[in-house]
C-alpha positions in Angstrom: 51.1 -132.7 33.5 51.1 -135.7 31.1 51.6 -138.4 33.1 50.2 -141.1 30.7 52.4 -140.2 28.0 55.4 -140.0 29.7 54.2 -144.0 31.2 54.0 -144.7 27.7 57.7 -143.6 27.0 58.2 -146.1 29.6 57.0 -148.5 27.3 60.6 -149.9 26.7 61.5 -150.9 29.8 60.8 -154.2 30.2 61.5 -154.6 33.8 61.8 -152.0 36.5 65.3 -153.0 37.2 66.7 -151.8 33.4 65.3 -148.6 34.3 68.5 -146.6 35.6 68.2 -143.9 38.1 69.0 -141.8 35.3 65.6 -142.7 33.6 63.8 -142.3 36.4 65.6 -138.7 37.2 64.3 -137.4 34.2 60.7 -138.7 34.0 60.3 -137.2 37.5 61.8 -134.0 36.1 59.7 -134.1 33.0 56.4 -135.0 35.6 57.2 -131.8 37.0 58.0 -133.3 40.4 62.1 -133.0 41.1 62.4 -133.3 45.0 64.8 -134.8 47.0 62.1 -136.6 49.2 60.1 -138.0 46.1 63.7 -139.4 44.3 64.6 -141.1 47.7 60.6 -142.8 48.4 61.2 -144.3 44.5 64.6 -145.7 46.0 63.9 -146.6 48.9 60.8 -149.1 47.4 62.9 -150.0 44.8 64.0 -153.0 45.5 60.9 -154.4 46.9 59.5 -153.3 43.5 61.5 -155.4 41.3 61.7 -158.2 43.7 58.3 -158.2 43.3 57.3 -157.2 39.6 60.6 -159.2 37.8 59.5 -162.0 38.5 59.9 -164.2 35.3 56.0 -165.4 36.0 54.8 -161.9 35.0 54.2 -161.0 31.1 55.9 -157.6 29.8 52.4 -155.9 29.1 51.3 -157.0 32.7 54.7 -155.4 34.3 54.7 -152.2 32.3 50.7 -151.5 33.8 52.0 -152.0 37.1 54.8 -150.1 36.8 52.3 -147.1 35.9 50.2 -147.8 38.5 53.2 -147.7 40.8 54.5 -144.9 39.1 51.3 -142.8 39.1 50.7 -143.7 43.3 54.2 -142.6 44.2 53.4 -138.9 42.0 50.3 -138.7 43.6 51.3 -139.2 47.1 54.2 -136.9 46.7 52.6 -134.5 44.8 49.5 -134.0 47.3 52.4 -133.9 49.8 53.9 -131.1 48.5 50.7 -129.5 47.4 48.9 -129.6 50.8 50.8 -126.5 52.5 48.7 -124.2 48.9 45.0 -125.9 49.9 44.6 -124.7 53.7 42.5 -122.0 53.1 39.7 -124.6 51.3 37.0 -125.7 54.2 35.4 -128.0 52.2 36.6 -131.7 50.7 35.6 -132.0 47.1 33.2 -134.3 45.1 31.6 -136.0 42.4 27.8 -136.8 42.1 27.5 -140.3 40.9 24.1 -140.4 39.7 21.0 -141.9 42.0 20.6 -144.9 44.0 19.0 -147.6 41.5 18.6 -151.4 41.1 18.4 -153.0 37.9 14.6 -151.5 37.3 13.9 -148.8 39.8 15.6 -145.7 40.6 15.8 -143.6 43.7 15.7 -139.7 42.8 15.6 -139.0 46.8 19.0 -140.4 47.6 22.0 -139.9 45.7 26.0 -141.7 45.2 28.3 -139.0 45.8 32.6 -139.8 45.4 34.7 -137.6 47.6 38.5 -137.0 47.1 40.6 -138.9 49.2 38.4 -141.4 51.0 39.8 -145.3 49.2 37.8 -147.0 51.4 34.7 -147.9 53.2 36.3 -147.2 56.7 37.1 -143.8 55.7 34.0 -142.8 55.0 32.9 -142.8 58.7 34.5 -139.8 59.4 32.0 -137.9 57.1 28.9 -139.4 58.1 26.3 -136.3 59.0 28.8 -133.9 57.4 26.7 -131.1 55.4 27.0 -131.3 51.3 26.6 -128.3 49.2 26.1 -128.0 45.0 26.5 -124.8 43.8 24.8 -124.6 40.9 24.9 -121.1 38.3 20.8 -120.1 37.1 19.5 -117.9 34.4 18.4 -115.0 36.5 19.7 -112.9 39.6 18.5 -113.4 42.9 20.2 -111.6 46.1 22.4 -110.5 43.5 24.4 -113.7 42.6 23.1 -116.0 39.7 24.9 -118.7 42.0 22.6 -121.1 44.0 23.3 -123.6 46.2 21.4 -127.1 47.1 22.1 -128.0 51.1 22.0 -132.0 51.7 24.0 -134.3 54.0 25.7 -137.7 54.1 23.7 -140.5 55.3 25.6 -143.7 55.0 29.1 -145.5 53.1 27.4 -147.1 49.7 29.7 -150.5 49.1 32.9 -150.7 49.6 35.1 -148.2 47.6 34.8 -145.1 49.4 31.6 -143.8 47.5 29.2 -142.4 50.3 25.1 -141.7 50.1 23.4 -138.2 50.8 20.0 -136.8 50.9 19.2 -133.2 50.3 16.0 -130.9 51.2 15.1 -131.0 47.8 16.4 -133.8 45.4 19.1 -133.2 42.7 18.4 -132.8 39.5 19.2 -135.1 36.8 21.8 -131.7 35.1 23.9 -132.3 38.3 25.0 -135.9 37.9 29.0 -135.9 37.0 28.9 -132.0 38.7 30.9 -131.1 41.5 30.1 -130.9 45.3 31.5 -129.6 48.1 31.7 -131.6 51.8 31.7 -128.9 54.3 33.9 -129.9 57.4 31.4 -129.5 59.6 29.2 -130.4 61.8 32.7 -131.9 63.4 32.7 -134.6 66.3 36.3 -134.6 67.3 
């Protein structure tokens, strides 16, 4: 899905209310994303949207990066909506490693920034606190017939304010695994 370009198609519309439903019918179409429930959300906010983005204060360039960030919220939403009924077989919540907690000068191999889908904020991080990270990592040479490894760890604490969390593992990550993927196992679970 090239959501960008089609934002830049957008790039005529000055203000959201030129765009016709029309438009809008076929950018969702060409997004990939043609339900009823999506079409009726974009409605529905609509006018709250241009109430809100028309306004004559706003430059063009300004309104048109809204409108894509509107525009790419309202995809997302609906399209993780849709998409949720295909991922309930996956027990783990994915994630990016960071890097290392650092200052300016000094660096901190045994603790490390992890990002996790889904979790905006620093109140949602709460809810995986003590929850069990794994990396899974591919080596050179077979052992107990896989040449996959894994690296066990756990999340310690929220890091700022944007949702990114801190973990420690039984042996630190290596320096290959920063920008890798990680897996957040659901448990242990204290509902």
């Amino acid at each position: 899905m090239h959501f960008w370009r089609e934002c830049a198609g957008l790039r005529r519309v000055n203000c959201v209310s030129n765009a016709s439903n029309a438009t809008l019918d076929v950018f969702f179409a060409r997004c990939g994303v043609t339900g009823a429930k999506t079409r009726f959300a974009w409605y529905q906010s609509r006018v709250d949207f241009v109430r809100f983005f028309s306004s004559s204060r706003r430059k063009p360039f300004v309104r048109r990066a809204l409108l894509c960030v509107f525009l790419s919220r309202l995809l997302t939403e609906s399209l993780s909506s849709s998409s949720s009924s295909f991922n309930d077989d996956r027990l783990y919540v994915r994630g990016v490693i960071l890097g290392y907690k650092r200052a300016r000068t000094n660096q901190y191999e045994n603790t490390s920034l992890i990002k996790l889908e889904n979790v905006p904020d620093k109140s949602s991080t709460a809810f995986y606190l003590g929850k069990k990270l794994c990396y899974v990592y591919k080596a050179h040479t077979k052992k107990k017939g896989t040449v996959y490894r894994t690296m066990w760890g756990k999340v310690t604490r929220a890091h700022g304010t944007s949702g990114v969390v801190r973990a420690q593992f039984k042996h630190n990550l290596p320096p290959s695994s920063i920008g890798g993927k990680i897996r957040c196992m659901l448990y242990p679970s204290n509902i």
